[in-house]
N, C-alpha and C positions, 0 to 999 in steps of 0.2 A: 366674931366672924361676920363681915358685913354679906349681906344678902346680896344676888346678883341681879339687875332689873331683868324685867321679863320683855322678852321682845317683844314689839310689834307687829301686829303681823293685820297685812292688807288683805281684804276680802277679796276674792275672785272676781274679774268683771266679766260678765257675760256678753257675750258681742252678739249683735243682734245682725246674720248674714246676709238676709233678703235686703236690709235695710243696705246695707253696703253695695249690695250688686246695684240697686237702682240709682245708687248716686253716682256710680263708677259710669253706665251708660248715659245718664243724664249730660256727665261732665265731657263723653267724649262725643255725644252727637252736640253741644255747643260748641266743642273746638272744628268739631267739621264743618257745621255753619259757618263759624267765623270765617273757618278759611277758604271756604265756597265763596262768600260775598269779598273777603280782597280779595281775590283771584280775578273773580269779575272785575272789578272795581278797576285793578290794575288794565285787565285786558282794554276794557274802554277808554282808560289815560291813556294809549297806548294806541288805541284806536281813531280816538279824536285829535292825537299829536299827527299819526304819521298818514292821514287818510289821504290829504292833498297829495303827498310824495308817489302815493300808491297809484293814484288817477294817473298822474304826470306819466308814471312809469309804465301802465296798461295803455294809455294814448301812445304812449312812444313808439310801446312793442306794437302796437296797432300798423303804426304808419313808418316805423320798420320793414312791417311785413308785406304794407303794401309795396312799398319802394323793390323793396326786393322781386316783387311779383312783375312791376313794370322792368326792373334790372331782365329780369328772366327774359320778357316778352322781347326787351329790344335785343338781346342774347340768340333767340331764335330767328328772330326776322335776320340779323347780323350773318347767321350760319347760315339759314337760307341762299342770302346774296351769293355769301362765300361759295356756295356748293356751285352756284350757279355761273357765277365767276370760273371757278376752276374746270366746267365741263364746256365752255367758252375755250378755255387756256387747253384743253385737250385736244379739242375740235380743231383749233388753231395749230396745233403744233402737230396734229395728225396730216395736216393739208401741208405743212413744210416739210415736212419728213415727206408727201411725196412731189411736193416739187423737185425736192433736193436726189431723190432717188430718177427723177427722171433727168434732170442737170448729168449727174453720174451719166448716165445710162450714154446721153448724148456727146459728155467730154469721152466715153471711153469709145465711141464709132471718132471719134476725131482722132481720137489716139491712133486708132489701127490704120487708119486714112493715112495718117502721117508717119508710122511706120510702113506703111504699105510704099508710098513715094521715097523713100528713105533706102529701103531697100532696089526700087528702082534705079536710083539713082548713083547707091553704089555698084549696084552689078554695071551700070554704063559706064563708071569712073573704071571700076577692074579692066573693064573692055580694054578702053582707053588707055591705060595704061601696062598691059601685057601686048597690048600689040608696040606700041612703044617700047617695052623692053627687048621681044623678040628682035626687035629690028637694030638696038645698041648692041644685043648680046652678039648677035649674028657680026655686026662690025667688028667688036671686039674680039670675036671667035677667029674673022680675019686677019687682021695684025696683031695677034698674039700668033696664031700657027706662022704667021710668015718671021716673024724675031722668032722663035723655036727652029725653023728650019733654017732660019742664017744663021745660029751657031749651036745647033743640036748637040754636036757632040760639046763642049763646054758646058753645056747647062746640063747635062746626063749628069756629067762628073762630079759637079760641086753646085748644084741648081741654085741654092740659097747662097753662096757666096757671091756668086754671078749678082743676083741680085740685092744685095746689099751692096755690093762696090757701085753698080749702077745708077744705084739711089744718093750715093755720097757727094757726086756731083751736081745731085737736084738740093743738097742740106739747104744753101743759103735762100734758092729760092721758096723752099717750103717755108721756112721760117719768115720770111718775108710774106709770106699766102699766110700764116699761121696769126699775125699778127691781124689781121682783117679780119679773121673769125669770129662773128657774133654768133649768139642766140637764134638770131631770124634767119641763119643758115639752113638750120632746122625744119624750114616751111617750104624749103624751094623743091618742088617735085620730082623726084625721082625714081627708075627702073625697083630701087628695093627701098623699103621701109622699115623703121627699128619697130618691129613688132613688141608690144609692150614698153614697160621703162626697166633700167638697168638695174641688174638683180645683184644681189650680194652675197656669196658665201665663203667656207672656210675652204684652204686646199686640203684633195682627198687624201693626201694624206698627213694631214694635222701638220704642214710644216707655218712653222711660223716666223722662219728668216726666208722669207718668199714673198712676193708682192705680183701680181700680175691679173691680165685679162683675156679672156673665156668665148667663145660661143659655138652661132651657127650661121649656115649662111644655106637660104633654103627656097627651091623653087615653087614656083604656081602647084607642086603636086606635095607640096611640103614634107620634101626629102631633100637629104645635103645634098648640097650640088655647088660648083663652082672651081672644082680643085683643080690648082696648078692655071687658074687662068685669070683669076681675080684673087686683089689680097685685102686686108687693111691695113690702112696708114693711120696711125697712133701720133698725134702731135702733143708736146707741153711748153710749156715757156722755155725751156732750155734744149729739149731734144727731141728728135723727128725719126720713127724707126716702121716700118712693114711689116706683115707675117704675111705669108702666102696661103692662101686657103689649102687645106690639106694637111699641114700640120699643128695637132694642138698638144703637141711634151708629150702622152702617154694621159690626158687629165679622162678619157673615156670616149665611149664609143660614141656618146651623143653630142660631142665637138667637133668640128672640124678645119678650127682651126685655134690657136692659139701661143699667148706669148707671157714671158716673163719679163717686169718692168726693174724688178730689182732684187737685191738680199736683205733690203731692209725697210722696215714699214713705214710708210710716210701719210701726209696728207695729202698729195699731189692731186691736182688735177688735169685731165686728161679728154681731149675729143677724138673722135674714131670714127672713120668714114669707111664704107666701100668702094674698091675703085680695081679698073683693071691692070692688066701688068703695064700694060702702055700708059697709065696715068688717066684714064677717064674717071672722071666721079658719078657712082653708081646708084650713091645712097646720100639721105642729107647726114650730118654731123652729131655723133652720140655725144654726151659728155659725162666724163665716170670722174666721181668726188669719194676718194678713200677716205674714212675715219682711224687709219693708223690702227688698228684693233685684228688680232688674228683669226678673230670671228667673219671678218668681211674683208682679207686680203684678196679675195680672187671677185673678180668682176662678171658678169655675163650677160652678155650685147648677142640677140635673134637679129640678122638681115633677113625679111621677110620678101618674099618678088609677092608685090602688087597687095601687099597689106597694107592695112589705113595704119593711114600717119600717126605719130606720138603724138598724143596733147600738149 
């Protein structure tokens, strides 16, 4: 039986500690050196590469700053001017605001000057013209009572027939007068005047197979007046008819007189004068234009005594 070798066996090494701790600080305060001195070393590469760059750039900001300090300076002066401009521009505009308020002041004393004469001069036109009326009416107050008392009783009985047969004999000549009717009729002065312009509405009682025209006929006290002795005469391109002041169908208390043109609605147009039973003309010439519409079949025409004229 072969014997077994005997192991080897290594002695214990003793480590000597102190000896170890000083190499260990030795070796780290050399790695801190080292890296103390690149660090420098770097920072100065670094220093002497970009040192021009850094001057260029502190000069810049230098005269940047000053730029900006004169930018500022002309900024102020600028604002100054401005304020000073603008309290100019106040001044100025405070002195037109009162001229302008004194302009005012003197157009509105011209104004009243000139309504003041305005009114003068129509109260002298009224004059003027109600004495003038009294003195046609008064005429035609005459030869209307003298045709009433040469056939009173006839005209009691059928007063309106009487006169429409009397008017039938005047058809050709009216129509022949009708044809000569202009616009500037309108201007020639007369005892009454169409107070306002001609007014439109529906009949009172909603009919709408009806067509006709409306009013009043009204003295210097602006009350109806003129019944049974002034009518109006209705002319159009085809036919020529009267109504007599005093009747207006039943259309209301505030008519007094009134007539029916048709049963059906048209466009016709139509002029309308006042005048009295003997044929005098009273008033200049109305002119009534229907739009066919049951909204504005009925017309209504004011004869006003000694109202201004239509425009």
């Amino acid at each position: 039986m072969s014997r077994q070798p005997t192991p080897y066996s290594i002695p214990p090494v003793k480590v000597k500690r102190g000896a170890n701790r000083r190499q260990m600080f030795a070796s780290g305060l050399i790695i801190a050196l080292l890296t103390f001195f690149a660090t420098a070393a770097m920072l100065l590469f670094f220093a002497l590469i970009f040192a021009p760059q850094l001057s260029n750039a502190i000069w810049n900001t230098d005269a940047t700053q000053n730029s900006l300090y004169g930018t500022s300076a002309a900024v102020q002066n600028a604002q100054t001017i401005l304020d000073l401009t603008s309290t100019e521009l106040v001044n100025q505009a405070s002195n037109q605001r009162d001229r302008i308020s004194t302009l005012e002041s003197e157009q509105a004393l011209l104004s009243a000057q000139a309504a003041d004469l305005e009114l003068t001069s129509s109260a002298l036109q009224d004059d003027i013209i109600a004495t003038q009326t009294a003195e046609v009416l008064a005429n035609a107050m005459q030869r209307t009572q003298a045709a009433i008392d040469f056939n009173e009783t006839q005209i009691a009985i059928n007063q309106q027939s009487t006169l429409l047969a009397s008017q039938a004999t005047q058809t050709q000549q009216a129509l022949s007068a009708a044809a000569d009717i202009t616009p500037t009729n309108t201007l020639e002065p007369r005892p009454f005047r169409i107070r306002d312009e001609v007014a439109y509405t529906s009949h009172p009682d909603d009919l709408c197979d009806w067509q006709g025209i409306t009013g009043q006929v009204l003295n210097l006290e602006e009350t109806l007046t003129g019944e049974a002795i002034v009518q109006v005469r209705i002319l159009s391109t085809d036919e020529e008819t009267t109504v007599t002041v005093g009747n207006n169908l039943d259309l209301g208390d505030d008519y007094n007189w009134a007539i029916q043109l048709g049963d059906d609605l048209t466009n016709n147009v139509y002029f309308l004068r006042l005048e009295t039973i003997t044929g005098d003309i009273l008033s200049p010439m109305a002119r009534v234009v229907f739009d066919g519409t049951c909204d504005n079949n009925l017309a209504i025409i004011i004869f006003a005594q000694g109202a201004s004229p239509t425009p």
